[in-house]
PyMOL CGO cylinders between C-alpha atoms (Angstrom):
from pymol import cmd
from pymol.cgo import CYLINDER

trace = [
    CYLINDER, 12.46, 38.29, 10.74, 15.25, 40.63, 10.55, 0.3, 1, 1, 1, 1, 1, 1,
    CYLINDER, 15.25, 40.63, 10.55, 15.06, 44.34, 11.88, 0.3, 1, 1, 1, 1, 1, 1,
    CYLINDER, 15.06, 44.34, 11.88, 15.58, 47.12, 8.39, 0.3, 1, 1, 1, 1, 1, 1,
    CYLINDER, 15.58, 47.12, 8.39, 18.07, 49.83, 9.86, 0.3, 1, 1, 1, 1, 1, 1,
    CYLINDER, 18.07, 49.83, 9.86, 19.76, 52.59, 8.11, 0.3, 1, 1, 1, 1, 1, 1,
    CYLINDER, 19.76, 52.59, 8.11, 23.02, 51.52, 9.59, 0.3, 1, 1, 1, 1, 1, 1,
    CYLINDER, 23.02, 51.52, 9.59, 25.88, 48.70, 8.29, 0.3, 1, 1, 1, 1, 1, 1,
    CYLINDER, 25.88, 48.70, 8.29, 27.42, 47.48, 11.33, 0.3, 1, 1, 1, 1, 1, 1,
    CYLINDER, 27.42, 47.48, 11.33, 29.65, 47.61, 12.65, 0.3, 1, 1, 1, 1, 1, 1,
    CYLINDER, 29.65, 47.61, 12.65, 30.27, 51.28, 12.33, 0.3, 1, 1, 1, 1, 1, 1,
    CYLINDER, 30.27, 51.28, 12.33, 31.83, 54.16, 14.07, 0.3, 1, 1, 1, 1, 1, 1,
    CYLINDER, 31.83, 54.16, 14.07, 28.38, 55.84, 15.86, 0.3, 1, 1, 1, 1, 1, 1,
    CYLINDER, 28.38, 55.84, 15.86, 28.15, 58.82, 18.09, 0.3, 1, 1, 1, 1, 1, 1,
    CYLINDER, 28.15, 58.82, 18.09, 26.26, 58.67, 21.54, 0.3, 1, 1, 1, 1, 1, 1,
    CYLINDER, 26.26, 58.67, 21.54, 24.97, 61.96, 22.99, 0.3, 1, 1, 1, 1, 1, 1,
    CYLINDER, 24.97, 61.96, 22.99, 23.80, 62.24, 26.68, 0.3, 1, 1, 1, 1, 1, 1,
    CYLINDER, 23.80, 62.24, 26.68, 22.94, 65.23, 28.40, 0.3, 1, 1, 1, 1, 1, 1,
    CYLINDER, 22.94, 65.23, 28.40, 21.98, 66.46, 32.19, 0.3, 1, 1, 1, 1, 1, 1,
    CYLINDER, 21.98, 66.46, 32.19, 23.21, 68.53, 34.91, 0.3, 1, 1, 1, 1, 1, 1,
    CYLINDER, 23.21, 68.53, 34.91, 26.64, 69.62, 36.18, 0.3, 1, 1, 1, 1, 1, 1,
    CYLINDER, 26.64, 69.62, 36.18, 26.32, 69.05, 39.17, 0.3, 1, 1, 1, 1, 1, 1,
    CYLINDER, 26.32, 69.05, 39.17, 27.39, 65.06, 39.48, 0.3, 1, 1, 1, 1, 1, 1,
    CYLINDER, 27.39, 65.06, 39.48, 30.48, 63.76, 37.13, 0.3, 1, 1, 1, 1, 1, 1,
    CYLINDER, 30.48, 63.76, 37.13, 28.20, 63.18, 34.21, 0.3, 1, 1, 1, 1, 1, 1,
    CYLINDER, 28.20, 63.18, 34.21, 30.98, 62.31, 31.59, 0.3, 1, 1, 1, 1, 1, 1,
    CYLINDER, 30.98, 62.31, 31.59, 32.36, 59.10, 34.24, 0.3, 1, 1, 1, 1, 1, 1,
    CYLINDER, 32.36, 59.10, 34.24, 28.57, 57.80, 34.60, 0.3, 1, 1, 1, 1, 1, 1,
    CYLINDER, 28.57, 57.80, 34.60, 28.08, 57.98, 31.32, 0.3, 1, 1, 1, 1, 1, 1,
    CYLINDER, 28.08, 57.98, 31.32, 30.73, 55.86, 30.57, 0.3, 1, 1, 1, 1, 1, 1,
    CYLINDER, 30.73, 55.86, 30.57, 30.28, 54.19, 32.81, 0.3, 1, 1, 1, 1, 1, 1,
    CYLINDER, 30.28, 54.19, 32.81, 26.71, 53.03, 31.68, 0.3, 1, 1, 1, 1, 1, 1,
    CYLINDER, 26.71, 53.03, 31.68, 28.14, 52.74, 27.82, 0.3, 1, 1, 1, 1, 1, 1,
    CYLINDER, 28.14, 52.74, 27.82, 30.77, 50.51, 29.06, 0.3, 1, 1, 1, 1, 1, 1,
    CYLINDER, 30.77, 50.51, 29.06, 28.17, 47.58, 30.21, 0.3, 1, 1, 1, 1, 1, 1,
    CYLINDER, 28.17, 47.58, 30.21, 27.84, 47.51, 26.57, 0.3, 1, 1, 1, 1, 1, 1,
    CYLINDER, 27.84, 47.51, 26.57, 30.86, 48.15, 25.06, 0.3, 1, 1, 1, 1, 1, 1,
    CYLINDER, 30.86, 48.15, 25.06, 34.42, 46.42, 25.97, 0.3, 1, 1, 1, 1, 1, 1,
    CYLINDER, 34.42, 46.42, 25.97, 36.29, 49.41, 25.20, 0.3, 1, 1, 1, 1, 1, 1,
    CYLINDER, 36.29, 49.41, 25.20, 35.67, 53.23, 25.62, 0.3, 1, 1, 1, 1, 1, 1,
    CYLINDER, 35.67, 53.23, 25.62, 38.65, 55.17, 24.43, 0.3, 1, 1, 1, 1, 1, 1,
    CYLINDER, 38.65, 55.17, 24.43, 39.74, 58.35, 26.28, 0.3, 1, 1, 1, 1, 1, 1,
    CYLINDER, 39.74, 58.35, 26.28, 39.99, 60.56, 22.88, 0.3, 1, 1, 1, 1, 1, 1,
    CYLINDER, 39.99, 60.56, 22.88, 36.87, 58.94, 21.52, 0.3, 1, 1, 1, 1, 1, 1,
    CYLINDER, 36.87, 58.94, 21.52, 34.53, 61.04, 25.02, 0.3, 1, 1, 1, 1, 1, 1,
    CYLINDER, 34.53, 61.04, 25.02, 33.96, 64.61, 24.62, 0.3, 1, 1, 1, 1, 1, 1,
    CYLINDER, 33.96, 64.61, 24.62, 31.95, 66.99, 26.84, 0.3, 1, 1, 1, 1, 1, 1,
    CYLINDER, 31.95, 66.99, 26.84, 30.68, 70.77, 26.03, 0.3, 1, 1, 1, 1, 1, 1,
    CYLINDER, 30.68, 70.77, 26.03, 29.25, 72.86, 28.73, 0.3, 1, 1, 1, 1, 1, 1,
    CYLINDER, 29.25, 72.86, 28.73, 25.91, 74.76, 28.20, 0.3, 1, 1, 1, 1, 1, 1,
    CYLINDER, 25.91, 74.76, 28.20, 25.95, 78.62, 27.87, 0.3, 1, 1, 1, 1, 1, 1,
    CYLINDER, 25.95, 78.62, 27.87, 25.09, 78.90, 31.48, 0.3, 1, 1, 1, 1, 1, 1,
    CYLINDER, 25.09, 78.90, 31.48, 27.37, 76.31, 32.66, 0.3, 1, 1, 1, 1, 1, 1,
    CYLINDER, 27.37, 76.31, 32.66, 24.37, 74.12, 33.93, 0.3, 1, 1, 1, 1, 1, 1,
    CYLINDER, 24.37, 74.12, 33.93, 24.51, 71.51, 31.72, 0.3, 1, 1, 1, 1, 1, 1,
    CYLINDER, 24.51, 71.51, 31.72, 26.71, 68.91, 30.18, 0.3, 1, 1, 1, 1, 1, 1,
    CYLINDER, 26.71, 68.91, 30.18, 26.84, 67.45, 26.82, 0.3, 1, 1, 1, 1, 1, 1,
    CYLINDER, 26.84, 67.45, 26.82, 28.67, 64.16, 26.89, 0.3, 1, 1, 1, 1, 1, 1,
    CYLINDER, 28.67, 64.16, 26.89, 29.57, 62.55, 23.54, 0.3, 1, 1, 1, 1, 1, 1,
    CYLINDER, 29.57, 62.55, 23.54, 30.94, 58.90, 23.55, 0.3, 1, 1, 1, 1, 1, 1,
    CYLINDER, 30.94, 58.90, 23.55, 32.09, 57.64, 19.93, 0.3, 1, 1, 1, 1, 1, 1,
    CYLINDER, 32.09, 57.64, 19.93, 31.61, 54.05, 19.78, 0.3, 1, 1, 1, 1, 1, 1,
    CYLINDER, 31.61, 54.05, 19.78, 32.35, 51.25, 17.62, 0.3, 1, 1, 1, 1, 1, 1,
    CYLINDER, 32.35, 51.25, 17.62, 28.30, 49.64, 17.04, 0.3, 1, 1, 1, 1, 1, 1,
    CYLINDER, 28.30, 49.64, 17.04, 27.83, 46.32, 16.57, 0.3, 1, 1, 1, 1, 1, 1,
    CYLINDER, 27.83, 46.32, 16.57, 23.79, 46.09, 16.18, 0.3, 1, 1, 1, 1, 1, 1,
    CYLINDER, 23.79, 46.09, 16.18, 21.26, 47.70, 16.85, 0.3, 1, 1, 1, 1, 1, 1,
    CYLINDER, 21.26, 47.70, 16.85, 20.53, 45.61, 19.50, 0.3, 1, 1, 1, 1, 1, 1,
    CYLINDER, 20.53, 45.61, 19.50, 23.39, 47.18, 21.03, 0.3, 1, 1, 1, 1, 1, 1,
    CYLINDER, 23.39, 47.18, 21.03, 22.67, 50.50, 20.60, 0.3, 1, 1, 1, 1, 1, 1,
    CYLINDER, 22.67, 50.50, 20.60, 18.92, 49.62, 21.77, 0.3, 1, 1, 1, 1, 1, 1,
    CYLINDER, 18.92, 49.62, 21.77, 20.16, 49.18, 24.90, 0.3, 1, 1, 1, 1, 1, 1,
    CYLINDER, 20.16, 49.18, 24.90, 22.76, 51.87, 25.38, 0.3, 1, 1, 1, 1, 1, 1,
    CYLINDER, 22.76, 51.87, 25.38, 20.19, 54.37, 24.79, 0.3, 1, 1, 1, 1, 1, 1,
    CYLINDER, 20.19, 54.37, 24.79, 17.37, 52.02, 27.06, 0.3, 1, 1, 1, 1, 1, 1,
    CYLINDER, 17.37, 52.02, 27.06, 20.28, 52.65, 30.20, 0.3, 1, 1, 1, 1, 1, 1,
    CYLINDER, 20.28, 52.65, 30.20, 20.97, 56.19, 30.00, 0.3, 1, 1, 1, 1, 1, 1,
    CYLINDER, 20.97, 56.19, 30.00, 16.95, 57.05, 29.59, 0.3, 1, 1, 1, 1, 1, 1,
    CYLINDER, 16.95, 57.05, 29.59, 16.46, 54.79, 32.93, 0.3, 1, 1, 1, 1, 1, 1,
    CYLINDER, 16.46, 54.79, 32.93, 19.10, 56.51, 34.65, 0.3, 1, 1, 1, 1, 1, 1,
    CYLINDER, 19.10, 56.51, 34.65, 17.57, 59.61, 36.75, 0.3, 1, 1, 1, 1, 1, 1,
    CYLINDER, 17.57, 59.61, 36.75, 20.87, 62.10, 36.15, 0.3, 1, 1, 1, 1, 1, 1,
    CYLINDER, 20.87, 62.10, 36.15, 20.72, 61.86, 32.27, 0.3, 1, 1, 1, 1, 1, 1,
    CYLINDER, 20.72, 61.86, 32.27, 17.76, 64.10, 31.03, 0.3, 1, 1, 1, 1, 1, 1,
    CYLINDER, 17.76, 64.10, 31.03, 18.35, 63.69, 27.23, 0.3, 1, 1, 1, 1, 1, 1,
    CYLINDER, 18.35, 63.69, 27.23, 20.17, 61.58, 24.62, 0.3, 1, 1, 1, 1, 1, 1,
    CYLINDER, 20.17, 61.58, 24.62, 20.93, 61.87, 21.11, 0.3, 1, 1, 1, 1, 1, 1,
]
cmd.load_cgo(trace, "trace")
């Protein structure tokens, strides 16, 4: 029995993790997509500070293969204790 998902793979799909500035946030989180993906371009990573400058938005554009994949992108950055949100 096959999984129903909105998305054809494999497809270009943004990755959103957030948490505080205090620790590199952008290297551990691609650091954490790259157990899943074999290549992270530099110009595909983006980061945006929060008004305050407290927090970090880290956006990884990656190249999906299933959902499977994605599954457990987003089950690795939830476990890890310096990433308080994903999108």
């Amino acid at each position: 029995m096959s999984e129903e998902t909105f998305f054809e793979f494999p497809c270009r799909f943004p990755i959103k993790a957030m948490g505080k500035t205090d620790i590199e946030l952008d290297l551990l989180v691609i650091e954490i997509i790259s157990r899943h993906v074999p290549v992270i371009n530099k110009e595909s990573v983006s980061t945006r500070p929060s008004k305050d400058g407290n927090y970090l938005s880290v956006t990884v554009t990656i190249e999906a293969t299933s959902k499977q994949q994605l599954d457990a992108i987003y089950q690795d950055l939830h476990d890890h204790p310096h990433v308080l949100m994903t999108l």
